[in-house]
N, C-alpha and C positions, 0 to 999 in steps of 0.2 A: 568192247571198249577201245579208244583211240592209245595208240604205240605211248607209252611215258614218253615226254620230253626229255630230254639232254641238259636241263638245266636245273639250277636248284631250289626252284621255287617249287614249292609241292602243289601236286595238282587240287585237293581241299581247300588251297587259297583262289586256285583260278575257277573252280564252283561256284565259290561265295562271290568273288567278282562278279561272272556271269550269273548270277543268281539275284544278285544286287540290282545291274542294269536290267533283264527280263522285267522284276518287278515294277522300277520305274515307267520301263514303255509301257504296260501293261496298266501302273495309275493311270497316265495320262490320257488314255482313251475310258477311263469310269466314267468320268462323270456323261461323256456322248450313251455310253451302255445301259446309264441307271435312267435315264430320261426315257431312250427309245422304248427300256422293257415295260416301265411304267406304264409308258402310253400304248403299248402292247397286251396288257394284264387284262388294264382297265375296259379295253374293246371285248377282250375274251372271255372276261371274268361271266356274263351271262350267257354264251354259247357251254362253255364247259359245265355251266351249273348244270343246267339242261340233259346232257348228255351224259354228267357224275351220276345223275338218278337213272337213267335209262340203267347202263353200265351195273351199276348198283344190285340193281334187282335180279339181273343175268348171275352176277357172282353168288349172290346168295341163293341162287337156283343148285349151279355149279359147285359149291360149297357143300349141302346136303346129298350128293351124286361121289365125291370125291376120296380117293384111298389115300387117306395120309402118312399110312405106313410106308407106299411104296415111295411117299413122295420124300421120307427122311432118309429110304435108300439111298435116294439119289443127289438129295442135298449132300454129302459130304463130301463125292466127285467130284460134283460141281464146284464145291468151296475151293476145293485142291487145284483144279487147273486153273480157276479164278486169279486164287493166291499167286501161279506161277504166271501167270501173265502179267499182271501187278509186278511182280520182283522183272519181269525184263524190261517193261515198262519204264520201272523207276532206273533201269541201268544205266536203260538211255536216254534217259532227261539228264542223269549224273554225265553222263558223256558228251552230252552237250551243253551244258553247262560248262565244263568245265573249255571246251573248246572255247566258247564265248569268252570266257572269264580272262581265255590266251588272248584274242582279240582285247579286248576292255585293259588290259594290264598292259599289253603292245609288245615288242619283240627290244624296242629301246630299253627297256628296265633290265632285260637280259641280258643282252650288249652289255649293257654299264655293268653289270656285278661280272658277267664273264669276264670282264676287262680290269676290274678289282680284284679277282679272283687271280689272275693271273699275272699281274704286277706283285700280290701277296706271293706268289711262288715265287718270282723272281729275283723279289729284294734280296739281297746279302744279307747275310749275320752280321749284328754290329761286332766289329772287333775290338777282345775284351782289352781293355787300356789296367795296364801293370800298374799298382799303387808306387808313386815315386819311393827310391829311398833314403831314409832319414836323414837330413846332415848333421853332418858332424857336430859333435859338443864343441863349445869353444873350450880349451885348454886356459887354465888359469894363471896368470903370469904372478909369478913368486916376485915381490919387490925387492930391491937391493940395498942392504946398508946403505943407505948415503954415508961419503966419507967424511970423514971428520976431519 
């Protein structure tokens, strides 16, 4: 697998990016694929008959001749390394995918959160601001005799 990056996008997102675009490029040449095979089929469709029945008749010769016990020996070997070929296979489609997914996503998206990330470290604490204190009551002026 390729080193983790230094940044904080997980690499599961830069997969599905790259996984995202593969698929696109890969539509966009169907429709040339399904036409070519079509008319590929259609040519072979009577040479393969042909040679399905030749073919045919050999197996079922091969069939009647054949030890099936040794052959379930050996089937479960086989599944086994099959199996681990498959799992390094799929690692490194995962690893490149995700490479891709780093291209498709761009190193600017980085940049920008590195640079958010890092302005967050740097801002100050707001300073807490002391609730004023109260003023004073006003004192109440006692009236005076008026003189008489």
């Amino acid at each position: 697998m390729t080193d983790q990056t230094n940044t904080r996008i997980p690499a599961p997102l830069y997969a599905a990016a790259g996984a995202g675009d593969l698929a696109v490029q890969q539509l966009r040449k169907l429709p040339a694929v399904v036409t070519e095979l079509s008319e590929r089929a259609a040519a072979s469709l009577r040479v393969y008959n042909e040679q399905a029945n030749v073919k045919a008749a050999q197996l079922r010769e091969k069939a009647s001749t054949t030890d099936f016990d040794a052959l379930r020996g050996n089937a479960a070997s086989v599944a086994t390394s099959i199996a681990q070929i498959a799992q390094d296979r799929a690692v490194a489609a995962y690893t490149a995918l995700v490479a891709r997914g780093e291209k498709v996503v761009g190193s600017g998206v980085v940049e920008a959160a590195d640079v958010v990330n890092a302005d967050i470290e740097t801002t100050e604490e707001p300073k807490v601001i002391e609730a004023a204190k109260p003023a004073p009551k006003p004192r109440k002026r006692v009236a005076k005799p008026a003189a008489e």
